[in-house]
N, C-alpha and C positions, 0 to 999 in steps of 0.2 A: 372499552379501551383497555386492553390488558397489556401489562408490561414484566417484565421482571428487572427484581433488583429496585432499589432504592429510584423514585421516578425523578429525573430531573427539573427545572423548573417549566422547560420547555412542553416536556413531554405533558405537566400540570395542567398547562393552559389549553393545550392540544384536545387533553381529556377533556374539558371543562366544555369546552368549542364545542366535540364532537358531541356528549351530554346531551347540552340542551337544545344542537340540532334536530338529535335521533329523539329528544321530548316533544317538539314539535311536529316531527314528522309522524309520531304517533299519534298523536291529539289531530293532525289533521284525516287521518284514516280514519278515524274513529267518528267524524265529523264531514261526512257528507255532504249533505247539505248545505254546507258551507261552501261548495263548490258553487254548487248551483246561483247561490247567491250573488254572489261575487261575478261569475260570468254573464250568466240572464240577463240579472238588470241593466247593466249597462250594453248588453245586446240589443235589448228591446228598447233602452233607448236613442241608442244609434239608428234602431231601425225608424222607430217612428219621429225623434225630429228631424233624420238626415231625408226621411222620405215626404214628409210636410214640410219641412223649410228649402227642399231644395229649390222650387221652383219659383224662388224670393229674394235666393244669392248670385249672383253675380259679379266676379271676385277678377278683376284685371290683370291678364297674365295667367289665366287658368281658365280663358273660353274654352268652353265643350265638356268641361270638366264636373261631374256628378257631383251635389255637395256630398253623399255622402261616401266620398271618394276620401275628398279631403276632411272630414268628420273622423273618420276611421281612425287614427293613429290618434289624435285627442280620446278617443274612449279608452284606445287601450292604455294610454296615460290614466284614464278614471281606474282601471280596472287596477294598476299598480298603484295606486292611491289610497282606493277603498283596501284593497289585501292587506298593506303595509299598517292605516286605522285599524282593522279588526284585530289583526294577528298583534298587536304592540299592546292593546287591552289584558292581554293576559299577565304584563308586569303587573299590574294594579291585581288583577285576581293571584297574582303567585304571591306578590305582597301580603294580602291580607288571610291569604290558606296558609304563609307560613315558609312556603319554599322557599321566598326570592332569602329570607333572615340565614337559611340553610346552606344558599349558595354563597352570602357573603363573609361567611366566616368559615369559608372553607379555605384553605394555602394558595387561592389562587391573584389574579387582576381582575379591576375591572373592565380591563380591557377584553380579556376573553371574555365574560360576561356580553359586553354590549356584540362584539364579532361573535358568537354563539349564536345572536340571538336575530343579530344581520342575518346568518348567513341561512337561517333555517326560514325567515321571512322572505328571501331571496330567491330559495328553493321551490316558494309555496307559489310568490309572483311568477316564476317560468313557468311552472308548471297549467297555471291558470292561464297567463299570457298565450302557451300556446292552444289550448284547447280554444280562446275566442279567433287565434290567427286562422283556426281552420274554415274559418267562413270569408277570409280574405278575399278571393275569386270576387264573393258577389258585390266586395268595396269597386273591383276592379284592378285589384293586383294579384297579377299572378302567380303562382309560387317560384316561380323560376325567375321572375323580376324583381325579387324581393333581396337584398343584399345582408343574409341571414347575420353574416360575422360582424358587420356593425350594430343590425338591428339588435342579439342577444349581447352586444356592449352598452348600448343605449339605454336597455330594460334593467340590463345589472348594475350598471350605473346610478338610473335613476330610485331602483329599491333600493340601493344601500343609502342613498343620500335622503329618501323620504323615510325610511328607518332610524336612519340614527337620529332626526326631528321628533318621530313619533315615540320615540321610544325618549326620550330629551325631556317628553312632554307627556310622557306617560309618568314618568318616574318621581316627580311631583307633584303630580294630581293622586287627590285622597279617595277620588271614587271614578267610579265609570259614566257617570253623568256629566260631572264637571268634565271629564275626557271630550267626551263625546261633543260637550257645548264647545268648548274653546278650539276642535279640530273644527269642526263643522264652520266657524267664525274666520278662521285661519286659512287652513289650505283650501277647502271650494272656492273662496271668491280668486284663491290664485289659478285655481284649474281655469277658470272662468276668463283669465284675464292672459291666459300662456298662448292665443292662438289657437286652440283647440277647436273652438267653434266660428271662430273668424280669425280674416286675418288683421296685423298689426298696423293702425295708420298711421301713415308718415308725419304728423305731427300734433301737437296738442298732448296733456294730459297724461292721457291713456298709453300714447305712442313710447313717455318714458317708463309710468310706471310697468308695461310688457319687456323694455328692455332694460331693464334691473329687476325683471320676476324669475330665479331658477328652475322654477316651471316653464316658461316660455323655452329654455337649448332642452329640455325634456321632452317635447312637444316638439319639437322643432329636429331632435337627432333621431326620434324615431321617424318621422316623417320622410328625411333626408332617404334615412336605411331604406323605407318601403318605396323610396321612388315616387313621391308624392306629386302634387300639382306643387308647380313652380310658383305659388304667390305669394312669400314672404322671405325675406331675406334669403334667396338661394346665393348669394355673396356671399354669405358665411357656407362653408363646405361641412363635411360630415368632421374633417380632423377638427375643426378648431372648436364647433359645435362640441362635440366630444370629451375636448380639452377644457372646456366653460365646465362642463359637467365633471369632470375629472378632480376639480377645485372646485365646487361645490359637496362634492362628496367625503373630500378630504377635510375639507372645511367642518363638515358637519358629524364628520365621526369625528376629529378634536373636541368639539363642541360637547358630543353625548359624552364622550370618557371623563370628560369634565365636570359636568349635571351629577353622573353617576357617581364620583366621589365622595357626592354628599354621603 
């Protein structure tokens, strides 16, 4: 980020932004494999529960419909899940190498700090997102049926809002293990409970705890985008879905620029 002249405060935070995107996006070149990871598994397991459990579902309001049709848009919610877990561990490793002490006593916020680190986590999730979307066809959507400009609102939406959590809850945690236990504790049983793998039933329980989960309009606005099966709340539209998620995200970067003060 080169400037001349004395930098203003703006232009500070701009640098700081760009920094530890362009850190990120090196560390993930550098890190291959990483790729792999991240897509595969949750490839392989879309393939083999959506291909064993389909013929055990039978979802009303979506006869004829593949489970792992409606499976699909729940993985790629895993896929921006897992990305956002792995890539947010590196606070804890930049903590104890030394960097994050380097970033914080430099002239800037923590506000760019935590949007830096969005925005390079956000970058890592599209990028991954699209490389599992190229197998779409064999969910049963087409690429031309797919309504890209939601669906890439949905995915960005939903990384910055699982980001600014992980990163909320990185930032407090003294090692990578204790990270590791308390996401694994936290966000899977929400994955678990958003729709993803079934749908939501109309009452009892479960029926509240899915609609007060912000994982549930995650699952639910990327579904919308890709033109899913119709069996859970298609009453809620793609705007207001959207808009749920829009106030969650908002919500949740207050939250991290907050944590991060400490």
């Amino acid at each position: 980020w080169v400037m001349k002249g004395t930098p203003s405060r703006i232009d500070r935070e701009l640098g700081v932004i760009y920094a530890l995107w362009l850190r990120d996006m090196f560390r993930l070149r550098s890190e291959r494999t990483r790729w792999l990871g991240v897509v595969l598994q949750p490839a392989l397991f879309w393939l083999l529960i959506g291909t064993g459990m389909g013929d055990l579902f039978q979802f009303q309001g979506a006869e004829g419909w593949d489970y792992r049709s409606y499976f699909f848009p729940g993985i790629l919610i895993m896929i921006v899940l897992f990305t956002t877990i792995f890539a947010t561990i590196s606070v804890i490793e930049d903590r104890q190498s030394g960097f994050l002490q380097g970033v914080l006593v430099s002239p800037t916020s923590r506000f760019a700090l935590v949007m830096g680190k969005t925005a390079a986590v956000t970058t890592i999730v599209l990028i991954q997102a699209a490389l599992f979307l190229l197998i779409s066809p064999f969910a049963g959507f087409q690429f031309g049926d797919i309504n890209w400009f939601y669906l890439v609102v949905a995915l960005v939406l939903t990384s910055c809002a699982l980001t600014f959590i992980n990163l909320s809850m990185a930032w407090i945690m003294d090692s990578v293990a204790a990270y590791h236990a308390v996401m694994s504790m936290v966000t899977l049983p929400l994955w678990f409970v958003s729709g993803a793998m079934y749908p939501a039933p109309e009452t009892g329980w479960l029926a509240v705890v899915m609609k007060f989960n912000p994982m549930t309009y995650m699952v639910r606005g990327t579904r919308l985008a890709m033109d899913g099966p119709g069996v859970e709340g298609m009453s809620y539209g793609v705007a207001p879905t959207l808009l749920v998620l829009l106030l969650v995200t908002l919500v949740s970067a207050a939250f991290a620029v907050r944590v991060c003060q400490r």
